[in-house]
PyMOL commands that place a pseudoatom at each C-alpha (Angstrom):
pseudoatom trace, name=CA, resn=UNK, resi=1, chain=A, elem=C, hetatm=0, pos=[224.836, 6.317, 40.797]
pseudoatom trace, name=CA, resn=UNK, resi=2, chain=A, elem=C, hetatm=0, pos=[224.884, 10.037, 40.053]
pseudoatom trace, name=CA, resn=UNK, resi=3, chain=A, elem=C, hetatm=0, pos=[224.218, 12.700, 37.249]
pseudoatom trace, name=CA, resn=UNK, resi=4, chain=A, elem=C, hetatm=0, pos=[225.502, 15.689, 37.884]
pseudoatom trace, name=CA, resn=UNK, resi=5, chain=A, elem=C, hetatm=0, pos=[224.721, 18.868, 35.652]
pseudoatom trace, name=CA, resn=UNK, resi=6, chain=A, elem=C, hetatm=0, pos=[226.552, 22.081, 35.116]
pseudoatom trace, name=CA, resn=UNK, resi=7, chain=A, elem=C, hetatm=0, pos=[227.234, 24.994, 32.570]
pseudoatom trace, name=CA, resn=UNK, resi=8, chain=A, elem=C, hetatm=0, pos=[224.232, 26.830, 33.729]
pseudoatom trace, name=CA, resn=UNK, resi=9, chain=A, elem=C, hetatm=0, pos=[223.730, 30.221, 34.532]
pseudoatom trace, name=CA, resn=UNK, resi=10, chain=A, elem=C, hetatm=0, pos=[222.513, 34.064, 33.144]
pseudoatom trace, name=CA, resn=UNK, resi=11, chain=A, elem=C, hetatm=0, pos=[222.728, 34.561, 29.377]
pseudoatom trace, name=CA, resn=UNK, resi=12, chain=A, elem=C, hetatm=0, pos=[221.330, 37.645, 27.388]
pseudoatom trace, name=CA, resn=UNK, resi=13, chain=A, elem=C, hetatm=0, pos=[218.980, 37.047, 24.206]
pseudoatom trace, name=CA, resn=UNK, resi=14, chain=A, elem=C, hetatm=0, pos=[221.253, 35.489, 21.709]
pseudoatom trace, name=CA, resn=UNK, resi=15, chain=A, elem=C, hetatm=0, pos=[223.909, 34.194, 23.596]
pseudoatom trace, name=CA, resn=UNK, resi=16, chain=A, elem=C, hetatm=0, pos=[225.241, 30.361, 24.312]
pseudoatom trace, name=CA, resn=UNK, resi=17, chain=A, elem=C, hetatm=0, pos=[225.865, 28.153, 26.900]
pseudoatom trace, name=CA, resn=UNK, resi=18, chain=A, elem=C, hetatm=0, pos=[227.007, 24.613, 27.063]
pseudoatom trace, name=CA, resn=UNK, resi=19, chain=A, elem=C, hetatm=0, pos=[225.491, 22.506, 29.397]
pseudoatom trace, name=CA, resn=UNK, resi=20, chain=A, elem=C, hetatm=0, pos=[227.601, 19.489, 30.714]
pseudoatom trace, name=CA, resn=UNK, resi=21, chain=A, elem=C, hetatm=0, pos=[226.429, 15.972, 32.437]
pseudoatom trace, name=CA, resn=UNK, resi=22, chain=A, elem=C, hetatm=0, pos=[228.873, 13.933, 34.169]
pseudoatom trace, name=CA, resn=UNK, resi=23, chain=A, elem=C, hetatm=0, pos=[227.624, 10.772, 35.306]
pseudoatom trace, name=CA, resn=UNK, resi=24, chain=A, elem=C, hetatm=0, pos=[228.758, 8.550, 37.826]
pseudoatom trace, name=CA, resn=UNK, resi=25, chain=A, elem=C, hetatm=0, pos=[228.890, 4.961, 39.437]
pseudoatom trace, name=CA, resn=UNK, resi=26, chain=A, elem=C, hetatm=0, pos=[227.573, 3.194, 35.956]
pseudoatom trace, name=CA, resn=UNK, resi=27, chain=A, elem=C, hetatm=0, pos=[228.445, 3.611, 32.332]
pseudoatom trace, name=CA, resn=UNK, resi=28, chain=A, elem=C, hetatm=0, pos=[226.437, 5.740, 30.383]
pseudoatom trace, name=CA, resn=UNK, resi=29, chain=A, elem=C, hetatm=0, pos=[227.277, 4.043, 26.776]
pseudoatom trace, name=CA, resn=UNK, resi=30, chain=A, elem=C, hetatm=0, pos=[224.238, 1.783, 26.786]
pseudoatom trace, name=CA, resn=UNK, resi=31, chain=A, elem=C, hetatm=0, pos=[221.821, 4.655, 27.929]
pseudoatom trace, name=CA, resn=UNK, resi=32, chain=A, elem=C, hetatm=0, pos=[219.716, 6.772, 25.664]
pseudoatom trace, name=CA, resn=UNK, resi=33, chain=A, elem=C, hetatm=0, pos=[220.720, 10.027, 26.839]
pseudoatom trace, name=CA, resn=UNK, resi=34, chain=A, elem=C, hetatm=0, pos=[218.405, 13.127, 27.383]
pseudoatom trace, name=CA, resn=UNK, resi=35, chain=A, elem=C, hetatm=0, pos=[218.069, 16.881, 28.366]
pseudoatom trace, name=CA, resn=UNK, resi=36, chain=A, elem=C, hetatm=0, pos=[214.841, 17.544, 29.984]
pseudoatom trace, name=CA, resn=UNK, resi=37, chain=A, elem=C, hetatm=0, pos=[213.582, 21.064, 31.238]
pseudoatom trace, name=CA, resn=UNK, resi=38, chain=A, elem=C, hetatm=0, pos=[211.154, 22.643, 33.557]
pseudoatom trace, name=CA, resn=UNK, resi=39, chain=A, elem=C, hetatm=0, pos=[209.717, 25.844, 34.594]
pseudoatom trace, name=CA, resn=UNK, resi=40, chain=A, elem=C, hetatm=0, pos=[207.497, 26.458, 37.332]
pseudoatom trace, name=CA, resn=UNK, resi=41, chain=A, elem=C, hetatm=0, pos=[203.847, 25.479, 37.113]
pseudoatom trace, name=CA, resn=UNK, resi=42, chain=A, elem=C, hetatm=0, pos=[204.764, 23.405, 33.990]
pseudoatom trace, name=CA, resn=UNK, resi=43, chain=A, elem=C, hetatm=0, pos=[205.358, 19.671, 33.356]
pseudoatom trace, name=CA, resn=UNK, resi=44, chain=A, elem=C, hetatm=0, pos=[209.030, 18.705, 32.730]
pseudoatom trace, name=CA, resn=UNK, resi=45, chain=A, elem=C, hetatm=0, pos=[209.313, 18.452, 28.580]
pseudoatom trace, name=CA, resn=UNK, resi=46, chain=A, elem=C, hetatm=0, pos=[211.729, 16.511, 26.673]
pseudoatom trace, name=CA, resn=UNK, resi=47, chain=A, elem=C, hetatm=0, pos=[214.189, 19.161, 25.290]
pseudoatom trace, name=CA, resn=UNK, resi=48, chain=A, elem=C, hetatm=0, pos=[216.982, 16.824, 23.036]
pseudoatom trace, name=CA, resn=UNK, resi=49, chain=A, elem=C, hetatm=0, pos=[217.745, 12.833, 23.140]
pseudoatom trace, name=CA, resn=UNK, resi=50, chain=A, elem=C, hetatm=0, pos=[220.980, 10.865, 21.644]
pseudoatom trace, name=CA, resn=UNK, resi=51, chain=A, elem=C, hetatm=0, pos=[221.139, 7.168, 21.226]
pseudoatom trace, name=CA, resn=UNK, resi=52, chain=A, elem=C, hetatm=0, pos=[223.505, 5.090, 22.903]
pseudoatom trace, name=CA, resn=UNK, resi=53, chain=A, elem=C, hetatm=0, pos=[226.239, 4.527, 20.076]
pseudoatom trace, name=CA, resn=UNK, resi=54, chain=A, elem=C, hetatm=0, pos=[225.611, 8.744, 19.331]
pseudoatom trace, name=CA, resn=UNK, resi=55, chain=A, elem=C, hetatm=0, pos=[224.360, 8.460, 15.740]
pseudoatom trace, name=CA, resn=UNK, resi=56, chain=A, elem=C, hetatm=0, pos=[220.567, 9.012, 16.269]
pseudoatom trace, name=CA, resn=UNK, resi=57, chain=A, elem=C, hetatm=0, pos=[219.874, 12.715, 18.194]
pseudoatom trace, name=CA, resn=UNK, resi=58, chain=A, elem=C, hetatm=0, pos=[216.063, 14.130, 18.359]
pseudoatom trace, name=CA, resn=UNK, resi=59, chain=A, elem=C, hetatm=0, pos=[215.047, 17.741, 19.139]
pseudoatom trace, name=CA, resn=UNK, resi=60, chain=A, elem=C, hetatm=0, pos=[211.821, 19.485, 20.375]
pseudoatom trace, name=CA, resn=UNK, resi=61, chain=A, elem=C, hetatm=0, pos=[210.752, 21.870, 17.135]
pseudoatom trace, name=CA, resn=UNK, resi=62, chain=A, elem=C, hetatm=0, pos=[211.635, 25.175, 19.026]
pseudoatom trace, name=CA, resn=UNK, resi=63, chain=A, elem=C, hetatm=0, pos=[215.167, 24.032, 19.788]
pseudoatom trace, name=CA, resn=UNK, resi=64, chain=A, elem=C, hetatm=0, pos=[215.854, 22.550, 16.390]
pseudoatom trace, name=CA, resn=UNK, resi=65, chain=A, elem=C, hetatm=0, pos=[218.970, 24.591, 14.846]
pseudoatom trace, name=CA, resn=UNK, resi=66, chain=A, elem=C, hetatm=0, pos=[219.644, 25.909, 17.826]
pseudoatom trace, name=CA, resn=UNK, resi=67, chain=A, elem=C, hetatm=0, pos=[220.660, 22.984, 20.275]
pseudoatom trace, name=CA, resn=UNK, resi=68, chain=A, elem=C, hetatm=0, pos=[222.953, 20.390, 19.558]
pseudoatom trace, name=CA, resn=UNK, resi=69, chain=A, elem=C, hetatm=0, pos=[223.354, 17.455, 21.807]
pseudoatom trace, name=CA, resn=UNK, resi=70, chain=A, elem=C, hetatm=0, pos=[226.644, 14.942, 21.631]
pseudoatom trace, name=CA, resn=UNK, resi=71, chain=A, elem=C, hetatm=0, pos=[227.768, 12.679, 23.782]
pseudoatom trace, name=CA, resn=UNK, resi=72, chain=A, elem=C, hetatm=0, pos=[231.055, 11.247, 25.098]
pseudoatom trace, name=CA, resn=UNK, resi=73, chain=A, elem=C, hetatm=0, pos=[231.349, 7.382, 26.381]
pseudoatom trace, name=CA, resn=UNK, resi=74, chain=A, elem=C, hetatm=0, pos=[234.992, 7.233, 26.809]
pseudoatom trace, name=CA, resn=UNK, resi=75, chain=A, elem=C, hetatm=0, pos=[234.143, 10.393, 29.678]
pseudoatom trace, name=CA, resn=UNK, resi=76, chain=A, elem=C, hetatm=0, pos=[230.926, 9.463, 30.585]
pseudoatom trace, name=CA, resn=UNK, resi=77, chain=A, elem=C, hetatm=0, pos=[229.725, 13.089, 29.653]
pseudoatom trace, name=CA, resn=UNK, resi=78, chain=A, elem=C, hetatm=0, pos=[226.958, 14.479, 27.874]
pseudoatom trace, name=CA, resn=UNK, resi=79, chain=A, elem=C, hetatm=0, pos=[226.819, 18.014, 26.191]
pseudoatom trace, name=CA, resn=UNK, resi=80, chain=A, elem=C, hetatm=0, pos=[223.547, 20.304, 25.013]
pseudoatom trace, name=CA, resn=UNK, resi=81, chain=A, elem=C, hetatm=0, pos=[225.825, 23.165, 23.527]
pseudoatom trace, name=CA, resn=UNK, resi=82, chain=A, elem=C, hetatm=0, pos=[222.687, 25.673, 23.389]
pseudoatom trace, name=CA, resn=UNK, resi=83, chain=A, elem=C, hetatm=0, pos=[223.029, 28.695, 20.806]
pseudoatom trace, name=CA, resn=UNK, resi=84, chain=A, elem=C, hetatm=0, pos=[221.087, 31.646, 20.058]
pseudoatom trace, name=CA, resn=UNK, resi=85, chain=A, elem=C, hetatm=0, pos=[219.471, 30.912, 22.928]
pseudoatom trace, name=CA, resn=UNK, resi=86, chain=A, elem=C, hetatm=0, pos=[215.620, 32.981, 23.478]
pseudoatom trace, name=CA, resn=UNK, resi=87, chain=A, elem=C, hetatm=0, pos=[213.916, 34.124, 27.389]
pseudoatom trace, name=CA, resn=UNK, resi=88, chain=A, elem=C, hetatm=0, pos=[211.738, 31.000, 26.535]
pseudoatom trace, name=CA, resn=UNK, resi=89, chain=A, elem=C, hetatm=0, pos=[214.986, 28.956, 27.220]
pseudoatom trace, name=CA, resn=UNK, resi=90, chain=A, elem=C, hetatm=0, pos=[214.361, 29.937, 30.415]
pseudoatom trace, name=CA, resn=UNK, resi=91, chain=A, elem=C, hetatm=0, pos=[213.933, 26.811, 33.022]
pseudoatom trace, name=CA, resn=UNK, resi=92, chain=A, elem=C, hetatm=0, pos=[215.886, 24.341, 35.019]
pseudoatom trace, name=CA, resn=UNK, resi=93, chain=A, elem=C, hetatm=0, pos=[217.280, 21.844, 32.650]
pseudoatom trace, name=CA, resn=UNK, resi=94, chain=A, elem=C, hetatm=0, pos=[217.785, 18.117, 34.022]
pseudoatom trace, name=CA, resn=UNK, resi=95, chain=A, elem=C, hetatm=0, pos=[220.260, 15.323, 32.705]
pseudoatom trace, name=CA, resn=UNK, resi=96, chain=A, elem=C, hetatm=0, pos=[218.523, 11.692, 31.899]
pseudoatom trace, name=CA, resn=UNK, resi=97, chain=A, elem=C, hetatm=0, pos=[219.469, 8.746, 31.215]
pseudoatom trace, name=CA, resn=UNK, resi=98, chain=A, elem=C, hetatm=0, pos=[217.346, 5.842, 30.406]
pseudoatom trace, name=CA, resn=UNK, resi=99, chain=A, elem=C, hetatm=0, pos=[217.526, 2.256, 29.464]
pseudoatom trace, name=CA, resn=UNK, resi=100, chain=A, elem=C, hetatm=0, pos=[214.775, -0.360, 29.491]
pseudoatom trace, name=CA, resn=UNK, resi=101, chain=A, elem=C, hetatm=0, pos=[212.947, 0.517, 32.722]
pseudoatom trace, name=CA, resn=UNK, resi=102, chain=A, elem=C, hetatm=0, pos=[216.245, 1.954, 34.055]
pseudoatom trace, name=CA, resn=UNK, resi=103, chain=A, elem=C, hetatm=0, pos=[216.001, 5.245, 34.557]
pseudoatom trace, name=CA, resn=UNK, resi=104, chain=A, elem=C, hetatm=0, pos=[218.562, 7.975, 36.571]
pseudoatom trace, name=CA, resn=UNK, resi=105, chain=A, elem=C, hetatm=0, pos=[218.313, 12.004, 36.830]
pseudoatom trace, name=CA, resn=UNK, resi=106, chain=A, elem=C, hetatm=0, pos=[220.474, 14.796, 37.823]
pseudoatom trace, name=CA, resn=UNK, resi=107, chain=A, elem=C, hetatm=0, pos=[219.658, 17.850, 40.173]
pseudoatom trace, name=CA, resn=UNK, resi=108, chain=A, elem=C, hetatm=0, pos=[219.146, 20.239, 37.733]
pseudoatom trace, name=CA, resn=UNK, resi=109, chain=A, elem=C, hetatm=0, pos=[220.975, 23.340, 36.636]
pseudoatom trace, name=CA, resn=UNK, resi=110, chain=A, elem=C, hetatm=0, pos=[219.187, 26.686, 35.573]
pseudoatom trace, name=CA, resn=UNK, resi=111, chain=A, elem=C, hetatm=0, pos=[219.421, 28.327, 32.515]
pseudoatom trace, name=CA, resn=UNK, resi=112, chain=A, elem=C, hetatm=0, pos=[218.142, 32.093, 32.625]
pseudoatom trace, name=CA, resn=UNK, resi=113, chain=A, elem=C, hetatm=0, pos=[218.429, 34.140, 29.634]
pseudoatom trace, name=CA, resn=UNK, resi=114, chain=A, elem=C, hetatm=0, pos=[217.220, 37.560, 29.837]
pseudoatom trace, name=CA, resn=UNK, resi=115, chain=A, elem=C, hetatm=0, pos=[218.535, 41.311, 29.257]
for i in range(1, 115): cmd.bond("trace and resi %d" % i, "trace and resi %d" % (i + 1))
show_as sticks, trace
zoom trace
């Protein structure tokens, strides 16, 4: 069982970057999906969730309009496509995926935006 995250990397104030989970050795269609992120000396916070069947997505308030999580069974992907992004963006963000007491995480990828 694996997630593995990419699409990280160094953005300037304002730019995008699509992060991409590609999990591995289970399904993730019956898994509430999540983005988490972290930065040092902080507790890992809930960033964006999406049901299993897609239709029901939930954002922290200082994301909202900006992020957009989606998700894609058939590929056993997930996507945070992450626009206008801010230097408070800044952290390692982490792939979960969670059902019942179930629960799997990726390595992390970092997201840096600064000028």
């Amino acid at each position: 069982v694996q997630l593995v995250e990419s699409g990280g990397g160094l953005v300037q104030p304002g730019g995008s970057l699509r992060l991409i989970c590609t999990a591995s050795g289970f399904t993730i269609s019956s898994y509430m999906m999540r983005w988490y992120r972290q930065v040092p000396g902080k507790e890992r916070e809930l960033v964006a969730g999406i049901a299993s069947a897609g239709g029901t997505t939930y954002y922290i308030d200082p994301v909202k309009g900006r992020f957009t999580i989606s998700r894609d069974n058939a590929n056993n992907m997930v996507y945070l496509q992450m626009n206008s992004l801010k230097p408070e963006d800044t952290a390692v963000y982490y792939c979960n995926a969670r059902r019942f007491s179930t629960d799997f995480w990726g390595q992390g990828t970092q997201v840096t935006c600064s000028s």
